[in-house]
KEVOLO-299355 format. One record per atom (N, C-alpha, C): x, y, z; atom name; residue in three letters; chain. Coordinates in pm, 1 decimal. Example, Ala and Ser with C-alpha at 12.3 -4.5 7.8 and 13.67 -1.06 7.14 Angstrom:
+----------+----------+----------+----+-----+----+
:        x :        y :        z : at :  aa : ch :
+----------+----------+----------+----+-----+----+
:   1319.0 :   -569.0 :    780.0 :  N : ALA :  A :
:   1230.0 :   -450.0 :    780.0 : CA : ALA :  A :
:   1320.0 :   -330.0 :    780.0 :  C : ALA :  A :
:   1285.0 :   -225.0 :    708.0 :  N : SER :  A :
:   1367.0 :   -106.0 :    714.0 : CA : SER :  A :
:   1290.0 :      3.0 :    787.0 :  C : SER :  A :
+----------+----------+----------+----+-----+----+
***
This chain:
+----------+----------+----------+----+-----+----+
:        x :        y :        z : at :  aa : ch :
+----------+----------+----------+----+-----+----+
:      8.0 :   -839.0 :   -671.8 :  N : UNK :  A :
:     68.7 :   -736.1 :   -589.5 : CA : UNK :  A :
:    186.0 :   -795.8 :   -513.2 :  C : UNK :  A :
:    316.0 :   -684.5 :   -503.4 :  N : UNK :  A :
:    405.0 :   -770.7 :   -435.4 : CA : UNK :  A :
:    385.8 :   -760.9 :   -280.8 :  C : UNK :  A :
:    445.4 :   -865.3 :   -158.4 :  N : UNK :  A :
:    452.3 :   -820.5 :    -31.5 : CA : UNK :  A :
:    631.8 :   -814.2 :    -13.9 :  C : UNK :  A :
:    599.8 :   -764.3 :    101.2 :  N : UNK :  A :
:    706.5 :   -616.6 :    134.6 : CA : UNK :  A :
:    743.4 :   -624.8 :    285.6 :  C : UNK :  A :
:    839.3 :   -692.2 :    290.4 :  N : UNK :  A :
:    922.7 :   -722.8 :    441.5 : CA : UNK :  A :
:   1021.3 :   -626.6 :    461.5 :  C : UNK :  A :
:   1016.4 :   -545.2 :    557.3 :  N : UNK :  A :
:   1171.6 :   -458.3 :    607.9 : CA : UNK :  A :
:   1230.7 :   -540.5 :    689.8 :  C : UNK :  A :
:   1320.2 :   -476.0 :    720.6 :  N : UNK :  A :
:   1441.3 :   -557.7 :    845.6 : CA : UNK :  A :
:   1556.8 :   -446.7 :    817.7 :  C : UNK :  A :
:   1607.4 :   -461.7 :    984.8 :  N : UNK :  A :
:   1739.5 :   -408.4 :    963.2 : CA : UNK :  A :
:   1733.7 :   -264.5 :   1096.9 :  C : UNK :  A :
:   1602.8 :   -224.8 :   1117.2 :  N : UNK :  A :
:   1590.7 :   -132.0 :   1240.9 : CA : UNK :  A :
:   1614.2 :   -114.6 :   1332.6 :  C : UNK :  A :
:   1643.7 :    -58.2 :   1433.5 :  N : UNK :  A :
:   1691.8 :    -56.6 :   1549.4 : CA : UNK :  A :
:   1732.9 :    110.4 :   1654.8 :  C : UNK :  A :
:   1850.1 :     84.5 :   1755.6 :  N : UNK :  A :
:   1860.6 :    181.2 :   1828.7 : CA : UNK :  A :
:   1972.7 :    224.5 :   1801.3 :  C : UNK :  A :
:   2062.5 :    294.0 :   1735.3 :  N : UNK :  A :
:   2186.0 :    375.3 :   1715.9 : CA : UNK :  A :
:   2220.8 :    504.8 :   1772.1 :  C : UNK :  A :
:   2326.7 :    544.6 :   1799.3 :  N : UNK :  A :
:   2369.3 :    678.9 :   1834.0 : CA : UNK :  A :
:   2381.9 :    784.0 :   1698.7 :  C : UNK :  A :
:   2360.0 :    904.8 :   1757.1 :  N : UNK :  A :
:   2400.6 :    978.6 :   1655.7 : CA : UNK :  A :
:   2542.3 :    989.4 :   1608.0 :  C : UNK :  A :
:   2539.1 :   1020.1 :   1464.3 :  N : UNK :  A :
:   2619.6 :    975.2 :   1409.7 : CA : UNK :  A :
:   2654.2 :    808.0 :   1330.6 :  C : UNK :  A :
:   2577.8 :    768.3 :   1376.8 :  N : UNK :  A :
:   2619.1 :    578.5 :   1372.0 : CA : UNK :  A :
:   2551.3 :    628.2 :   1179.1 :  C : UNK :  A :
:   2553.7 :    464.3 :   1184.0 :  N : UNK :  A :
:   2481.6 :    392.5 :   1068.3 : CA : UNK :  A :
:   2412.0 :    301.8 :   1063.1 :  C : UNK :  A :
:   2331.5 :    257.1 :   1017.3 :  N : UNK :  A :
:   2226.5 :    168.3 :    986.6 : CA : UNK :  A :
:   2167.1 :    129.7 :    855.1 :  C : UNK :  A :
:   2173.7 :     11.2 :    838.7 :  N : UNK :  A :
:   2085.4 :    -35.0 :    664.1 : CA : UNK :  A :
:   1938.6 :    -82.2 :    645.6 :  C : UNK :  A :
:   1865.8 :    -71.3 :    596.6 :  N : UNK :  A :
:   1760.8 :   -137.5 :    602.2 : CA : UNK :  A :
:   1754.0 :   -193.2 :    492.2 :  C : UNK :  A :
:   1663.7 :   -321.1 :    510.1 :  N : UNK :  A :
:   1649.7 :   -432.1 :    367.1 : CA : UNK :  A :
:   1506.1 :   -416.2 :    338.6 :  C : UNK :  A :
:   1459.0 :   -440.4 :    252.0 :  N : UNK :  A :
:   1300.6 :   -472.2 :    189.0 : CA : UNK :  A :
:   1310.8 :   -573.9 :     96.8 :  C : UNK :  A :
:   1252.5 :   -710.6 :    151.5 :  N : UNK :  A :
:   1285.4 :   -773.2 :     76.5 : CA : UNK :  A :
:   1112.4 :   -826.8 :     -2.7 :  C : UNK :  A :
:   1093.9 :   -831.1 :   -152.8 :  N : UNK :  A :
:    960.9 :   -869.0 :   -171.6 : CA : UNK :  A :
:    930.9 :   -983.7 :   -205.6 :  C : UNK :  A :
:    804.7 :  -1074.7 :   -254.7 :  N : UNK :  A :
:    775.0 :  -1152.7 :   -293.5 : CA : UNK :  A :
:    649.4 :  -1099.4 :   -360.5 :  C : UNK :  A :
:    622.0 :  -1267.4 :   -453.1 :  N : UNK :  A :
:    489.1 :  -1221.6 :   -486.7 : CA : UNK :  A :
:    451.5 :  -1150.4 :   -620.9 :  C : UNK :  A :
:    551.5 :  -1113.6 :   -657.3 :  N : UNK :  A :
:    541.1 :  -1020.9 :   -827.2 : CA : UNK :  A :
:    649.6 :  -1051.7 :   -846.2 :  C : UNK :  A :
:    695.1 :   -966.8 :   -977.0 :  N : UNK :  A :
:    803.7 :   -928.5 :  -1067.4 : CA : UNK :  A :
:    846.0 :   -775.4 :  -1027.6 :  C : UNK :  A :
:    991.2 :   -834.1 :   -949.6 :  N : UNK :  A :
:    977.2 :   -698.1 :   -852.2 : CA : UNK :  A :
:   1040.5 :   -576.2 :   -964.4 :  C : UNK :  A :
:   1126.5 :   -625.1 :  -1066.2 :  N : UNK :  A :
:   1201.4 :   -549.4 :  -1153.1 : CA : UNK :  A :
:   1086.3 :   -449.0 :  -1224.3 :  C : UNK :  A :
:    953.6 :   -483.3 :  -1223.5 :  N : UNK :  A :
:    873.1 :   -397.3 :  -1285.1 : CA : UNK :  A :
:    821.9 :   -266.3 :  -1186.7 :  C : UNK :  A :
:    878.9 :   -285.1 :  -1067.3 :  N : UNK :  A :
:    841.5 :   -177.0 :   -975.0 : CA : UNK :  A :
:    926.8 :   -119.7 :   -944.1 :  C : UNK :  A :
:    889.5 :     35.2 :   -935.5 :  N : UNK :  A :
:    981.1 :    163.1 :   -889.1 : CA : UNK :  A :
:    971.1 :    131.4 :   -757.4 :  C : UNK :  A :
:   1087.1 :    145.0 :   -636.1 :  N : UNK :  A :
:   1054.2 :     92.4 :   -511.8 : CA : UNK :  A :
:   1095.6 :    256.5 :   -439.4 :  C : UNK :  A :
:   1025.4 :    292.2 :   -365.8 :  N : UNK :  A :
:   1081.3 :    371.1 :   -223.4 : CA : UNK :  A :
:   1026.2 :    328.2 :    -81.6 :  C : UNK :  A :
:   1161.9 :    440.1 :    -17.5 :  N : UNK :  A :
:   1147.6 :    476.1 :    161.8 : CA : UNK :  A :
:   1054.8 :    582.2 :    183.9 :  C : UNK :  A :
:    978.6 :    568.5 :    262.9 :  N : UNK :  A :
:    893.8 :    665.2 :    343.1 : CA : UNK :  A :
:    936.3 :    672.3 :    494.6 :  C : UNK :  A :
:    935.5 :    726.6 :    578.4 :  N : UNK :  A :
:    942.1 :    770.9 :    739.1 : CA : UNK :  A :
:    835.9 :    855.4 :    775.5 :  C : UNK :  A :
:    807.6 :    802.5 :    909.1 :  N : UNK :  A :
:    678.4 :    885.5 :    952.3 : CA : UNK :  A :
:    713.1 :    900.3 :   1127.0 :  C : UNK :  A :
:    739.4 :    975.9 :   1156.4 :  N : UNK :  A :
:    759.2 :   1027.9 :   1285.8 : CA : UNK :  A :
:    645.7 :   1059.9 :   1421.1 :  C : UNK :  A :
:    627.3 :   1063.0 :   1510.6 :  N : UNK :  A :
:    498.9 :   1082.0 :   1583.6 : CA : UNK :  A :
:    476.9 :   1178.4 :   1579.6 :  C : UNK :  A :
:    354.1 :   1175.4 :   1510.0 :  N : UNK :  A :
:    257.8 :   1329.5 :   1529.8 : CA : UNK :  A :
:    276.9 :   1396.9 :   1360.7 :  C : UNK :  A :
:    349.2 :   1332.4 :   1264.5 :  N : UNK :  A :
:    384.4 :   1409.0 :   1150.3 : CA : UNK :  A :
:    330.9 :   1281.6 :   1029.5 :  C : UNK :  A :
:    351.0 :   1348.9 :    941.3 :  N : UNK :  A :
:    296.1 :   1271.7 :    824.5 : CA : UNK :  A :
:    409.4 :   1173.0 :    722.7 :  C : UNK :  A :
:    391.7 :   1120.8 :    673.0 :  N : UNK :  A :
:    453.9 :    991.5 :    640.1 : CA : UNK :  A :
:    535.9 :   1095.6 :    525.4 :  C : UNK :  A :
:    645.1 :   1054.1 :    485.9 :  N : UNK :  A :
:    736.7 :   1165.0 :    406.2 : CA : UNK :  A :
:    819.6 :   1055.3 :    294.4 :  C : UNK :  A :
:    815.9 :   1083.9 :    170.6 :  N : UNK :  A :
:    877.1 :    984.5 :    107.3 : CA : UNK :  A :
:   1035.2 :   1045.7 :    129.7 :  C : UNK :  A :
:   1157.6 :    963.1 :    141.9 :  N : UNK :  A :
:   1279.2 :   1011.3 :    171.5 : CA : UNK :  A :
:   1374.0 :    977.6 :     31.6 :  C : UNK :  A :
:   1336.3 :    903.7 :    -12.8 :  N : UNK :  A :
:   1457.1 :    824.2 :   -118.2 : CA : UNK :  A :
:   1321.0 :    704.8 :   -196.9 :  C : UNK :  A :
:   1394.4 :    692.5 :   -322.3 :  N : UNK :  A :
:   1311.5 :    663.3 :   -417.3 : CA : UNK :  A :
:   1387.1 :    593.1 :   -576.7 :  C : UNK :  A :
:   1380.3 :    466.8 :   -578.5 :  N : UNK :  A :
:   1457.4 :    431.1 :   -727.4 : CA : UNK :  A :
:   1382.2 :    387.0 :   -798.2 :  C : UNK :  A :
:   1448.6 :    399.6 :   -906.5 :  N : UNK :  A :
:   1354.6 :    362.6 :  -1070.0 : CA : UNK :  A :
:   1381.0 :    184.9 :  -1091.9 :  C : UNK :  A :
:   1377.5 :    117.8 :  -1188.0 :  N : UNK :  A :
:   1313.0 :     -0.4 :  -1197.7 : CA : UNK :  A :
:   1444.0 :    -89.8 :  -1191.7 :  C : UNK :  A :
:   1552.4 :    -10.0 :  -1278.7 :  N : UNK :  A :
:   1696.2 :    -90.1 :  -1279.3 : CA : UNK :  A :
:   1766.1 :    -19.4 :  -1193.2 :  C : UNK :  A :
:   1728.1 :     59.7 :  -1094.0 :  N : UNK :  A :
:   1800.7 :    145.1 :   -980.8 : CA : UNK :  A :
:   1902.3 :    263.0 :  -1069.9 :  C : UNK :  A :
:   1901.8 :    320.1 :  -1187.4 :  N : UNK :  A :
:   1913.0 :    357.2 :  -1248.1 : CA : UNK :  A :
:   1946.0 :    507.5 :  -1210.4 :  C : UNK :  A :
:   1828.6 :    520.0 :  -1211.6 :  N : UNK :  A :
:   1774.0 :    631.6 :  -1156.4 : CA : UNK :  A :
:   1704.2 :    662.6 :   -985.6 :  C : UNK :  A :
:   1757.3 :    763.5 :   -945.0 :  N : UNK :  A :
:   1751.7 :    788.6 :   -754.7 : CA : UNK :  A :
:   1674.9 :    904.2 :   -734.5 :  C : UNK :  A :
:   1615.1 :    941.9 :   -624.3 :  N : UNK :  A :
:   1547.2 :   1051.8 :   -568.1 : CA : UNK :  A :
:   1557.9 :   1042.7 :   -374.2 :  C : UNK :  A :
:   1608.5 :   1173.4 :   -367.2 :  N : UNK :  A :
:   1657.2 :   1174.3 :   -220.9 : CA : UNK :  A :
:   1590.7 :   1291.9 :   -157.4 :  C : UNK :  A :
:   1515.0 :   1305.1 :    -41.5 :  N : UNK :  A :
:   1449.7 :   1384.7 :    -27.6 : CA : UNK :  A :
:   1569.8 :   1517.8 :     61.7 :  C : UNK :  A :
:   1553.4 :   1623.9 :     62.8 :  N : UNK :  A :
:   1659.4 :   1734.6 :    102.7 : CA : UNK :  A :
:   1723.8 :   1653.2 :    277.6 :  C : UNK :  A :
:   1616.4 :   1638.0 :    322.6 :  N : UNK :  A :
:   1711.3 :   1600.7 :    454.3 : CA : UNK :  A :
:   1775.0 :   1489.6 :    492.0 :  C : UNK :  A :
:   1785.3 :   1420.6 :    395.7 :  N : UNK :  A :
:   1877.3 :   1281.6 :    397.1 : CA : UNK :  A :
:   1965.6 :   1282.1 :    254.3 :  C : UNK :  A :
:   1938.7 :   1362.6 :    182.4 :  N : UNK :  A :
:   2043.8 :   1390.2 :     67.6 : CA : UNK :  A :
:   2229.1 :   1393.8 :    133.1 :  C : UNK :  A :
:   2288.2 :   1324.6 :     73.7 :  N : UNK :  A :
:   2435.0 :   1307.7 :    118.1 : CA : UNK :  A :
:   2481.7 :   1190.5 :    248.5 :  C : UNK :  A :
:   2351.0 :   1159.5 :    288.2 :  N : UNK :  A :
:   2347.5 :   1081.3 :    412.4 : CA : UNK :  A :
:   2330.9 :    949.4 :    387.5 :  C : UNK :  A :
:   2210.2 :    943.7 :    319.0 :  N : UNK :  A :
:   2132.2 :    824.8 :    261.4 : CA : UNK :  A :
:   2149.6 :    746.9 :    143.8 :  C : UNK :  A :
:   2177.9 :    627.3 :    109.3 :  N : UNK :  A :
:   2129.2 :    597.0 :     -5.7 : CA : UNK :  A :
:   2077.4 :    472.2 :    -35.3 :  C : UNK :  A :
:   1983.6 :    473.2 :   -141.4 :  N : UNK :  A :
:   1890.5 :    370.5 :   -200.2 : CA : UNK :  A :
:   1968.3 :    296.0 :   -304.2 :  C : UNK :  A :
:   1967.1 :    177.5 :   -259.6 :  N : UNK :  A :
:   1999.8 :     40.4 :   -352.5 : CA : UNK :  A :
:   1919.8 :    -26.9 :   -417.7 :  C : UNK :  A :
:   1950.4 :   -121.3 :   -511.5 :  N : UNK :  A :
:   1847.0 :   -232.1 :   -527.5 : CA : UNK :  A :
:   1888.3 :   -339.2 :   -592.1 :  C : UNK :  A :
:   1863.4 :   -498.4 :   -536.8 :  N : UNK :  A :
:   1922.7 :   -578.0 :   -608.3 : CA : UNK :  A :
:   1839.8 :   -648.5 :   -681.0 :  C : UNK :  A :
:   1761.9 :   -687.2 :   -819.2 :  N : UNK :  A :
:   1677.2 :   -729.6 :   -867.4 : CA : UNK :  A :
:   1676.2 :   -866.8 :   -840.2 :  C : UNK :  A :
:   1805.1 :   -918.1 :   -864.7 :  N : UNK :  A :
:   1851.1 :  -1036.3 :   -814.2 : CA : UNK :  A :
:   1777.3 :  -1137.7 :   -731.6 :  C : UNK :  A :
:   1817.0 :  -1048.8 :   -645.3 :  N : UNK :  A :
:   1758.8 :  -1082.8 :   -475.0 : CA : UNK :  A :
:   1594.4 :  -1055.8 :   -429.7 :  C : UNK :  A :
:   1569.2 :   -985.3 :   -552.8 :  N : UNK :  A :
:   1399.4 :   -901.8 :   -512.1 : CA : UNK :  A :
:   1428.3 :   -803.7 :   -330.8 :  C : UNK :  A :
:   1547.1 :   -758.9 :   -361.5 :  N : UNK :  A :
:   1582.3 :   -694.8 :   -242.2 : CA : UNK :  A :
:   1593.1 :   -509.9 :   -216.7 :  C : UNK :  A :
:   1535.1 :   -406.8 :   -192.6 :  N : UNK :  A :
:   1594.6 :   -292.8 :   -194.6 : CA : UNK :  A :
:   1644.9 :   -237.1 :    -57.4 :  C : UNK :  A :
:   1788.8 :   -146.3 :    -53.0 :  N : UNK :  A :
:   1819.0 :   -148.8 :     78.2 : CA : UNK :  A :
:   1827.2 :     55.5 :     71.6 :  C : UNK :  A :
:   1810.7 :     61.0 :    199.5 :  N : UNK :  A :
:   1877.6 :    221.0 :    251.9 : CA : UNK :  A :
:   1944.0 :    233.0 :    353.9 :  C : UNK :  A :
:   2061.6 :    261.0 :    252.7 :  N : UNK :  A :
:   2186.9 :    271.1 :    373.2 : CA : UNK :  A :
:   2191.8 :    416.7 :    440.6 :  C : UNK :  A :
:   2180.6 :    441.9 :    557.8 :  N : UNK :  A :
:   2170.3 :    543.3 :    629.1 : CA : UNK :  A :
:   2267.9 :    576.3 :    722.6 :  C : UNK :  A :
:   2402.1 :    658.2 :    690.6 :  N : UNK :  A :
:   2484.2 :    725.7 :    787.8 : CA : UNK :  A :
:   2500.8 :    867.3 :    790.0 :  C : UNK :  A :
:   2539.4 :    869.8 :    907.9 :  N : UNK :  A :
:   2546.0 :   1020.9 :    986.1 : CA : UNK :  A :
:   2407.5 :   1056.8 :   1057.6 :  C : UNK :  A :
:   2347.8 :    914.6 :   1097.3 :  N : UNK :  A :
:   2230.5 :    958.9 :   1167.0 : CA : UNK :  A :
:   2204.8 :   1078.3 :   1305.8 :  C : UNK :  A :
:   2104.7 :   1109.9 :   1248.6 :  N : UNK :  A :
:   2052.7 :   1224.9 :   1379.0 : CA : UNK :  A :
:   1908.8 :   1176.7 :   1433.0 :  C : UNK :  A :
:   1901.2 :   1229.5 :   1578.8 :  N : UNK :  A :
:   1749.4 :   1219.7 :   1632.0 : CA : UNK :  A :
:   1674.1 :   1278.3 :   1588.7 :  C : UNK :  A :
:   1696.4 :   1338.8 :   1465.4 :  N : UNK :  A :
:   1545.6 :   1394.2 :   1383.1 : CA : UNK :  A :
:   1488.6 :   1291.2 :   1299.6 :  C : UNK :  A :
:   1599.1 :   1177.6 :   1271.6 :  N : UNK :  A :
:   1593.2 :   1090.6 :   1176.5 : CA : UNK :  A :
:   1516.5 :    972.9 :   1244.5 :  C : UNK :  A :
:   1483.8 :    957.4 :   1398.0 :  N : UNK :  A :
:   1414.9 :    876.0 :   1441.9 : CA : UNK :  A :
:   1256.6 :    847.2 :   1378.6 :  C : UNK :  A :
:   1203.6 :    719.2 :   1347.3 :  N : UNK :  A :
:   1090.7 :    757.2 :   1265.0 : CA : UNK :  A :
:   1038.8 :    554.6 :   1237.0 :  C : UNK :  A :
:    951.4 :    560.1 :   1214.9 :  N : UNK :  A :
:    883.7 :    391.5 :   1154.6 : CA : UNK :  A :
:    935.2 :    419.7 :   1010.6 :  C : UNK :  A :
:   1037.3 :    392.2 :    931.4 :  N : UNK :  A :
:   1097.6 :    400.7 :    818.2 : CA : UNK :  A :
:    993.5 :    231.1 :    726.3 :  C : UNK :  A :
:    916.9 :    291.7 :    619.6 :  N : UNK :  A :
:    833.9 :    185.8 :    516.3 : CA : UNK :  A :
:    886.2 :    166.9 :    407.0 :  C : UNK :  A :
:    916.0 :     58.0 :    328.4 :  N : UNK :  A :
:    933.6 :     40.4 :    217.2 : CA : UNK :  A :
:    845.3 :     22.7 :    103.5 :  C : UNK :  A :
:    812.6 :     49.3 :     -9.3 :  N : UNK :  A :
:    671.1 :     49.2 :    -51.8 : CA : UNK :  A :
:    698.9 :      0.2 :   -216.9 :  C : UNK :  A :
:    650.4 :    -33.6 :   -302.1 :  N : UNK :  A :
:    659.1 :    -87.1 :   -415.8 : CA : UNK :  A :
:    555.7 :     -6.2 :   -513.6 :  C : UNK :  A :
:    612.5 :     50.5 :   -635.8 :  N : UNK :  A :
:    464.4 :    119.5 :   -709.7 : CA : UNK :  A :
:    488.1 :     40.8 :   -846.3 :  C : UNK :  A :
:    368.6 :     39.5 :   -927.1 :  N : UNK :  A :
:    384.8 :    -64.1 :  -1036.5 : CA : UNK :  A :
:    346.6 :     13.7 :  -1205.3 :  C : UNK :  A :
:    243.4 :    115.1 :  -1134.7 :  N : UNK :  A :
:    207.6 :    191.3 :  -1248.1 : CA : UNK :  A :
:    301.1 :    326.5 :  -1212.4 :  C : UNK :  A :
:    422.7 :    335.0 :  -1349.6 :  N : UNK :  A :
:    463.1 :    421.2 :  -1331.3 : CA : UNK :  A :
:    490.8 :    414.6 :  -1502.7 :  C : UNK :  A :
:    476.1 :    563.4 :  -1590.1 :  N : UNK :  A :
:    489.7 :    556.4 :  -1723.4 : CA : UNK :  A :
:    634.2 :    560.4 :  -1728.5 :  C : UNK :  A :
:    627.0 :    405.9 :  -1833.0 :  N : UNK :  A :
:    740.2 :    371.2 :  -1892.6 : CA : UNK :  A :
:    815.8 :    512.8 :  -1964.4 :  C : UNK :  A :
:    762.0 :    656.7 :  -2019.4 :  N : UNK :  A :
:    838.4 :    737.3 :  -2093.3 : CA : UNK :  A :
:    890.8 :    826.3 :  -1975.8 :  C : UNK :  A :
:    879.8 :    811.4 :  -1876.0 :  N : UNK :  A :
:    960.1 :    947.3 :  -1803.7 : CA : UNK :  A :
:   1098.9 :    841.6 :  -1700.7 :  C : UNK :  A :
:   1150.1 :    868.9 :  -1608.6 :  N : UNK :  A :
:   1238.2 :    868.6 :  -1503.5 : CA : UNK :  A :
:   1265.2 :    753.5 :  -1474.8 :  C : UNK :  A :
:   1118.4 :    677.3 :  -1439.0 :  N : UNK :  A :
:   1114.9 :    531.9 :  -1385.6 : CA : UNK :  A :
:   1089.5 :    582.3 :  -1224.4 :  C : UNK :  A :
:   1035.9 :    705.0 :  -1145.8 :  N : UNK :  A :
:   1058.9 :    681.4 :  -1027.8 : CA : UNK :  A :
:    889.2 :    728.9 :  -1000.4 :  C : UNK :  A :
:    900.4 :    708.5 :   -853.4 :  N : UNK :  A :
:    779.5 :    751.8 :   -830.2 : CA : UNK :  A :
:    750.7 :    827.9 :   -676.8 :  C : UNK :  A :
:    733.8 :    927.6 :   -735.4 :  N : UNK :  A :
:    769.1 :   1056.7 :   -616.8 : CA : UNK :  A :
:    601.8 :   1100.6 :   -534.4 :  C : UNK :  A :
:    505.1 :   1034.7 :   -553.4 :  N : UNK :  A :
:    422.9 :   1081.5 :   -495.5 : CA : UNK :  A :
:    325.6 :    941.9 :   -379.2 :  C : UNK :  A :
:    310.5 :    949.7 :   -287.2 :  N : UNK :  A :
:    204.7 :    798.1 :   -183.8 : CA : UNK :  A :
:    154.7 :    761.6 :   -268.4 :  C : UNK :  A :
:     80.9 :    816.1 :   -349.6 :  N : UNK :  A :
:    -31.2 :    754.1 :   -390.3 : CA : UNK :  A :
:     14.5 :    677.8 :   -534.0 :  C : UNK :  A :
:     92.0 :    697.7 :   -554.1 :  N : UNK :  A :
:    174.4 :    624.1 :   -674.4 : CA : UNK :  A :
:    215.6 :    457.1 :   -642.4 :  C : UNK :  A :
:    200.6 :    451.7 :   -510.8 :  N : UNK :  A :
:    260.0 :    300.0 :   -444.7 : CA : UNK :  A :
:    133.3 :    232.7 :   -442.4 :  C : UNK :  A :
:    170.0 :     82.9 :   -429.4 :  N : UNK :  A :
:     85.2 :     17.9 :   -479.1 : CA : UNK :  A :
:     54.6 :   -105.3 :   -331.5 :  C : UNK :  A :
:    223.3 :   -115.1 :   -299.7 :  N : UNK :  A :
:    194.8 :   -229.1 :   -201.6 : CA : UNK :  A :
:    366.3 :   -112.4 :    -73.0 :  C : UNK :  A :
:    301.8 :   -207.0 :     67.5 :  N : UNK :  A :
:    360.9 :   -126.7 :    171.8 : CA : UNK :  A :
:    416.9 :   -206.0 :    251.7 :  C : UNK :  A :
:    518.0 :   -210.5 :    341.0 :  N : UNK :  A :
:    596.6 :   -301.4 :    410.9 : CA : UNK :  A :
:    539.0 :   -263.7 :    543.8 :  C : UNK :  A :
:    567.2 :   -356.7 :    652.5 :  N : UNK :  A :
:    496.5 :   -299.7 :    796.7 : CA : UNK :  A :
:    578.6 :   -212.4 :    868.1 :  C : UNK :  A :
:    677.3 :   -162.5 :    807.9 :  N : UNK :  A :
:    750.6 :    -79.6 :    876.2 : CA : UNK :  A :
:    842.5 :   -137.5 :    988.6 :  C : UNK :  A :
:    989.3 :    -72.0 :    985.8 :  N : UNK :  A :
:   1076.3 :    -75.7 :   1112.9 : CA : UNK :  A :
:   1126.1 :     13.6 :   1143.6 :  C : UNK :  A :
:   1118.2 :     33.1 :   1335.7 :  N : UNK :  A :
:   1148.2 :    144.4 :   1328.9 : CA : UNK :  A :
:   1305.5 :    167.2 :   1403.8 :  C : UNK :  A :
:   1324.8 :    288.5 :   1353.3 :  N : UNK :  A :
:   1508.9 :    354.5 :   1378.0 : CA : UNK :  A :
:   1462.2 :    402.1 :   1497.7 :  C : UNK :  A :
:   1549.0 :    430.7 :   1606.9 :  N : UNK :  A :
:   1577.4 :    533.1 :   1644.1 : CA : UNK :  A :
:   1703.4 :    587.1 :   1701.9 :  C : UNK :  A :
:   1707.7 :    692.0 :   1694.1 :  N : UNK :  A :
:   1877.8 :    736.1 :   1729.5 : CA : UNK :  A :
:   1912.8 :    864.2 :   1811.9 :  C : UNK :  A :
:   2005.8 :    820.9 :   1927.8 :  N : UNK :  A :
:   1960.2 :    865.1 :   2037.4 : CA : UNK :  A :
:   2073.9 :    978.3 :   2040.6 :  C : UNK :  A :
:   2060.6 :   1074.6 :   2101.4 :  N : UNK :  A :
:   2166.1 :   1199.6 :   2130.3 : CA : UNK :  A :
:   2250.8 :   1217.9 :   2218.0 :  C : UNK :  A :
+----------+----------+----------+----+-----+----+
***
């Protein structure tokens, strides 16, 4: 199983920008579909953005669509989400998560929690008004 370091969180204004890194160890990270989740107080953990194995392929959830985007460097065993035009809705413990079983014949992504396999401890954004 891989482990799963974020970095990169902090306090921004609205409007600003911010990146976050996930960096893994521990596996063969190229065999895992990697996504972002955010979980806000009092609400449930929400997958936001989501890439397939060669970053190939992307999935952006509606309220960070145009704002957000998911990288990945295999290279580096690194995936990042670059996040501008932040808002205080967007405040949240933002997770990075790794899934491993995902069938080789469709997308390469993996759009559902329970599809992930390993979880980062989370960092959290927040962005003030």
């Amino acid at each position: 199983q891989v482990q799963l370091v974020e970095s990169g969180g902090g306090l921004v204004q609205t409007g600003g920008s911010l990146r976050l890194s996930c960096v893994a160890s521990g596996g063969t990270f190229n065999m895992y579909g990697m996504g972002w989740f955010r979980q806000a107080p009092g609400q449930a953990r929400e997958l936001i953005a989501a890439t397939s194995w060669s970053g190939g392929n992307t999935h952006y959830a509606d309220s960070v669509k145009g704002r957000f985007t998911i990288s990945r460097d295999n290279a580096k065993k690194t995936v990042y989400l670059q996040m501008n035009s932040l808002k205080p809705e967007d405040t949240a413990v933002y997770y990075c998560a790794a899934a491993r079983n995902i069938s080789p014949f469709g997308n390469g992504l993996a759009l559902y929690p329970q599809q992930y396999d390993s979880w980062g401890q989370g960092t959290q954004v927040t962005v003030s008004s």
